[in-house]
N, C-alpha and C positions, 0 to 999 in steps of 0.2 A: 487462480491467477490466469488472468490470460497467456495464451505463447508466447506473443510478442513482449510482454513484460516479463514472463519465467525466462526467455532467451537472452531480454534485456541484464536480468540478474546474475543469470549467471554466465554471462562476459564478465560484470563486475566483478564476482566473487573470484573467479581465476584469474583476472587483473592485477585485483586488491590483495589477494590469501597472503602472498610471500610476505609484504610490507606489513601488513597484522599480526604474524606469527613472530617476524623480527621485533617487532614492538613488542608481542605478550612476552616474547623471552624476559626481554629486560627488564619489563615489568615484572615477572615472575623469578625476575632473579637465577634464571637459567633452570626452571624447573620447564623442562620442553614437553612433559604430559598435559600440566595445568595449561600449557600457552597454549595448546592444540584445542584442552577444555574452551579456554574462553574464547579462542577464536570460533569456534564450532555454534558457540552459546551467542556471538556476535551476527555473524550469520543466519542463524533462527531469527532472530530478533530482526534482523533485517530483512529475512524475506517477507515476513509478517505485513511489514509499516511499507515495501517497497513501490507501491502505489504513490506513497507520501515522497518515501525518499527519494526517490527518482526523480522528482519536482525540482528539489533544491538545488541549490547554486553549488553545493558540493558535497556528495554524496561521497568521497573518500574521506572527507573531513568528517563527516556525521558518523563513517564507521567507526573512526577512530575514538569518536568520542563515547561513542555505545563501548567499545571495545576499555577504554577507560573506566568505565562507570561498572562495567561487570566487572573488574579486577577488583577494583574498588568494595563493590558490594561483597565480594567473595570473599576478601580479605577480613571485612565485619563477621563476616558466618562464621570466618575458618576459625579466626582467633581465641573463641571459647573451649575449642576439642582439637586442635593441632599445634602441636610447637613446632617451631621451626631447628633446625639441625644446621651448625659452622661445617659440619662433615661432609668431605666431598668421597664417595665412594669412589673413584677412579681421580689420580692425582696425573698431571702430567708428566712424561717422562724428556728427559734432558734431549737438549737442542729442542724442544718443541716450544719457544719463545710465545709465537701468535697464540698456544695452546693456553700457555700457562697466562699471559696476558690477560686471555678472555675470563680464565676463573679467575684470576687475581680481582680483577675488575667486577665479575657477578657476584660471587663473594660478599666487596664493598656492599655492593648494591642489595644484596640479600642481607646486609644489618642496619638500613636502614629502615625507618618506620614505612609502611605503603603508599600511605600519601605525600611523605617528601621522597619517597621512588618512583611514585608518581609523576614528581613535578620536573627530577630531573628528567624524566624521560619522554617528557611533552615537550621540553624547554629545551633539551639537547638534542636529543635523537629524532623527534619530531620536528624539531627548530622552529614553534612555535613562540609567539608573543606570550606577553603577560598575562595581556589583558582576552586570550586567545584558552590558555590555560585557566586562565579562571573559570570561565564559562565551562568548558569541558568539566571541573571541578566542582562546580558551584561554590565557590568562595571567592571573597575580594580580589583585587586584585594586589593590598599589601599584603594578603597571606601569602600570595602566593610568590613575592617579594622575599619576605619571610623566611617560607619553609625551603625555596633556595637556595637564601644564602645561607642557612641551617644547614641544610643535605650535602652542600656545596663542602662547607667548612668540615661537616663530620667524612666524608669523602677523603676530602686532604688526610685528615687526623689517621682513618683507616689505613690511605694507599701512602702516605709520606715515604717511608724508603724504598717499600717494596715498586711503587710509580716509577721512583729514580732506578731502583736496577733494571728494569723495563727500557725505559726511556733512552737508556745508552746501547742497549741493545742493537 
């Protein structure tokens, strides 16, 4: 890679890194090894193509969407030799509200399935479109309608009081 394009990249990457790692959390449901994994695996992938990516009209949108798509595929790998654990090895201790919030809420988000964790976290945290998530997804855009108002709903069912004690906080 030339300088001026290796210089170009990594402006980006120190740009981009914080808003990718916040996103793999969620996506990873607060596992912050795996989110460092695929941000790292994001990255690679992007310096690779960075000739390409550079071109486009938005090169933090294409990270994000690489950065998607290897959660994604990771999730297909992991699921035949890793189970996933409700156990939170450090629980928060009292008065830590923000604390306990954050697991309360990753939690949720670690019992849902990847790809409706997925969608909440293109569609809320990303505050992407539908039809913006689909593409990053490759699926319609009423899946992604769908698995939504699916994740949405199983969401409520998980946080229903524990939300509300939160909430008045």
């Amino acid at each position: 890679m030339r300088q001026g394009r290796a210089d170009e990249y990594a402006e980006f990457a120190v740009a981009r890194a914080g808003h990718l790692y916040r996103s793999a959390c969620l996506l990873t449901a607060g596992d912050t090894h795996l989110a460092e994994d695929l941000v790292q695996e994001t990255f690679g992938r992007l310096y690779v193509r960075w000739g390409r990516v550079s071109r486009v009209g938005n090169p933090a949108g294409y990270a994000q969407t690489v950065l998607t798509r290897t959660f994604l595929a990771h999730q297909r790998r992991r699921s035949s030799r890793e189970r996933a654990t409700d156990v939170f090895p450090d629980l928060p201790g009292a008065g830590d509200g923000d604390a306990s919030l954050r697991l309360t809420l990753l939690d949720a988000l670690a019992r849902l399935p990847a790809k409706d964790r997925a969608v909440v976290v293109l569609r809320y945290w990303e505050d992407r479109s539908v039809e913006e998530t689909a593409d990053v997804m490759n699926v319609s855009s009423a899946a992604v309608r769908t698995r939504c108002s699916r994740a949405l709903g199983r969401l409520r069912e998980l946080l229903g009081e524990d939300l509300a004690e939160y909430a008045g906080s």
